[in-house]
N, C-alpha and C positions, 0 to 999 in steps of 0.2 A: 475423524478421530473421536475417542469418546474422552472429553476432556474433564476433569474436576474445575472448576471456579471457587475458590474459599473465601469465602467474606462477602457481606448482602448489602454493602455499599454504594456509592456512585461507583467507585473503580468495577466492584464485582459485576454490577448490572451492566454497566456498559460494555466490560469485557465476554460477558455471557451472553447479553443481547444482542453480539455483531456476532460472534462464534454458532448461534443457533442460525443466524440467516444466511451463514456462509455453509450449512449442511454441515456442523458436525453436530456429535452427542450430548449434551451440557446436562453438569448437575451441579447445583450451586449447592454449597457446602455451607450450615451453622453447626451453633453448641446442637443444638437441639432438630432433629428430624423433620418436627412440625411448626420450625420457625415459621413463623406468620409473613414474614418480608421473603423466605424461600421461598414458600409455596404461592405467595401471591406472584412474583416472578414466572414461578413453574408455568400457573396457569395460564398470564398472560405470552407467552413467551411462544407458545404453541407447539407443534410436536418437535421432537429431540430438547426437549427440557424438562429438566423434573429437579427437586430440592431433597433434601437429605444431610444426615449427618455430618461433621468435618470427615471424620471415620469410613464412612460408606461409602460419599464422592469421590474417598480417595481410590477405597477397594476397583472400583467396579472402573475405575479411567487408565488412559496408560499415560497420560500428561494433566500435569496438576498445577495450575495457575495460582500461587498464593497472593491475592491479591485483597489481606488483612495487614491494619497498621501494624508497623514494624513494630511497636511495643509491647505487640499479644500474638505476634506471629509465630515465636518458638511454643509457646503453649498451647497457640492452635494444634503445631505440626505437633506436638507430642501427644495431645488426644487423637490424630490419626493413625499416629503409630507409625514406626518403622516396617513391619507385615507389610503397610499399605502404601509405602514409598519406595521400600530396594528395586534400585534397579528403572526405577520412573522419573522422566523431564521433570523436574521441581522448577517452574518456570517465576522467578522471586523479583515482584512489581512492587513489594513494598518500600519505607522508608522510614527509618528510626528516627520519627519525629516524637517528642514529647508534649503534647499538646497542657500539658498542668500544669504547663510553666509561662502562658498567656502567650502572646503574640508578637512577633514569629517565634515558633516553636524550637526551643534549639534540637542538635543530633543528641542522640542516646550513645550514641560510638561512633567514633571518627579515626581519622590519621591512619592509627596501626592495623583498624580491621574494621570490618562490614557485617550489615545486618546478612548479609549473603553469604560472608563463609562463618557466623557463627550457626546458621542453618545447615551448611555446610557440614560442619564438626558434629554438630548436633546429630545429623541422620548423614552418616559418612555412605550410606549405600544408593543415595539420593544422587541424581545426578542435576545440580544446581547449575543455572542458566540467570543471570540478572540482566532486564531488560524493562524499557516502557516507564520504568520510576521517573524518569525527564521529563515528563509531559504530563499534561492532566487527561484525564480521564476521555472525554470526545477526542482530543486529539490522537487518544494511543491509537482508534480504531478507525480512525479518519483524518490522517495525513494531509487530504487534500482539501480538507478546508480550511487552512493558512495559505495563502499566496508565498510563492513562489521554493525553491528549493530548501532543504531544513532536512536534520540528521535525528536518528535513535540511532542509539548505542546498546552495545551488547558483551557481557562477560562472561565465562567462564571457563573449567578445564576440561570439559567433553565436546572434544569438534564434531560429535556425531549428535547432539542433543544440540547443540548451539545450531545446525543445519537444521534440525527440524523447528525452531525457535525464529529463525532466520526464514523459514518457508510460512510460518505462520505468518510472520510480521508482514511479508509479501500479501499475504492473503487480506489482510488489512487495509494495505494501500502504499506501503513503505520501499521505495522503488531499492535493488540490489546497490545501488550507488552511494544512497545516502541509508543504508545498515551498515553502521561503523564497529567491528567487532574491535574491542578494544583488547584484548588479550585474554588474560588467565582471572580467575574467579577477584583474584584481591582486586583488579581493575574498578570494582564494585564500588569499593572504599572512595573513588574520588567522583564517580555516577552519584553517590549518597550524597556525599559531599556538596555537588553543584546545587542542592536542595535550598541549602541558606542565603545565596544569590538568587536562587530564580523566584523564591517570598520575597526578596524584595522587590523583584523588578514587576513582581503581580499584585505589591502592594503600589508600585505607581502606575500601574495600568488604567485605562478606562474600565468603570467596570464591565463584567464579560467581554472585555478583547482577552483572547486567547494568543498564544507566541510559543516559539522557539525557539531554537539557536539553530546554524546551519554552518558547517565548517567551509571558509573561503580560502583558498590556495594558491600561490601562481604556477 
C-alpha cells in the first residue's frame, strides 16, 4: 500500500520504519517538506520512503496513519485538508495527553468523547479506525517481544477499513485472536482513557520493561 505516517516521532519512525520493511510505500508527513528529521528518515529508511508535507503524504497514500500528539492532531489534519482524506483509512494512534500539565499527563477529553471521533466530525469523509494508542511504540510493531499472549484493540464504524486495519496489525505480528475490535468509533473514548492507568503502571516499571494487558477468560 502507499501509506502516509504523520508525525517524525518515536511512534512515527517506528510505525514507518517496520511498514517500509514489510514492502509498502511510506512517506512521513511534517509542517514542512524539508523537515530535517523527515528527510533524515527518508534517507536512511531506503527505498519506498521518502518525507513530505502533512498535505502531500496525505495526497499521494490511500491510508494515513496519524501518529501526531492528540493535542496537535486536528491542526495537523486540517493542514492536509479534506481533498486529501475523503474517502481514505484515517488510521488514529494518538492520544489526548496534555504534557503542560507535568507528570503524568492528564486527557484533554474523556467520558463523553475521543480524540478519534472529534477527528471524526472534524473530516466526516475520513474513514476513522482507532488503534495501537495501548501500547508504546516497539511494541505496536513487534508483539512478540513481550512473552506470552497480550491484546490490541481496535475501533470504529467502517467494517471495511477496520479489515484493512486489522490486516495491517497482522502484518506486524498481532495474531487474529488477540485483535479485539471493540465496536463503533466511541469505543475510542475508553482505548484513551486506559492511557491514565497504563503512566502509571510505567511509572512503576523497571526502567525499559515494556508490558501489556492480555484479556483472560474462562
Amino acid at each position: 500500500m502507499k501509506i502516509a505516517v504523520l508525525g517524525t516521532g518515536m511512534v512515527g519512525h517506528a510505525l514507518a520504519g517496520k511498514l517500509v520493511t514489510l514492502g509498502h510505500e511510506v512517506t512521513m508527513g511534517s509542517r514542512e517538506a524539508g523537515n530535517p528529521k523527515g528527510m533524515e528518515w527518508a534517507r536512511s529508511a531506503g527505498a519506498g520512503a521518502s518525507a513530505s508535507s502533512f498535505a502531500e503524504a496525505c495526497a499521494r497514500s490511500s491510508l494515513i496513519i496519524n501518529a501526531t500528539p492528540g493535542t496537535v492532531s486536528l491542526s495537523v489534519l486540517a493542514e492536509a485538508g479534506d481533498s486529501t482524506l475523503d474517502g481514505k483509512i484515517l488510521l488514529d494512534v494518538s492520544n489526548p495527553l496534555d504534557s503542560s500539565k507535568g507528570f503524568p499527563p492528564p486527557l484533554t477529553v474523556c467520558n463523553t468523547d475521543s480524540i478519534a471521533e472529534t477527528i471524526q466530525r472534524a473530516h466526516p469523509g475520513a474513514r476513522v479506525v482507532k488503534s495501537l494508542n495501548t501500547v508504546t511504540a516497539p511494541v505496536m510493531v513487534d508483539p512478540g517481544r513481550l512473552p506470552g499472549p497480550h491484546d490490541i484493540f481496535m475501533a470504529g464504524n467502517d467494517a471495511d477499513a477496520k479489515a484493512v486495519v486489522s490486516g495491517l496489525l497482522q502484518e506486524f505480528g498481532w495474531t487474529p485472536a488477540h485483535i479485539r475490535d471493540l465496536g463503533g468509533l466511541d469505543a475510542a473514548r475508553a482505548m484513551e482513557m486506559w492511557l491514565p492507568l497504563w503512566l502509571r503502571i510505567f511509572m512503576q516499571q523497571p526502567q525499559g520493561k515494556m508490558f501489556n494487558i492480555g484479556i483472560v477468560s474462562e
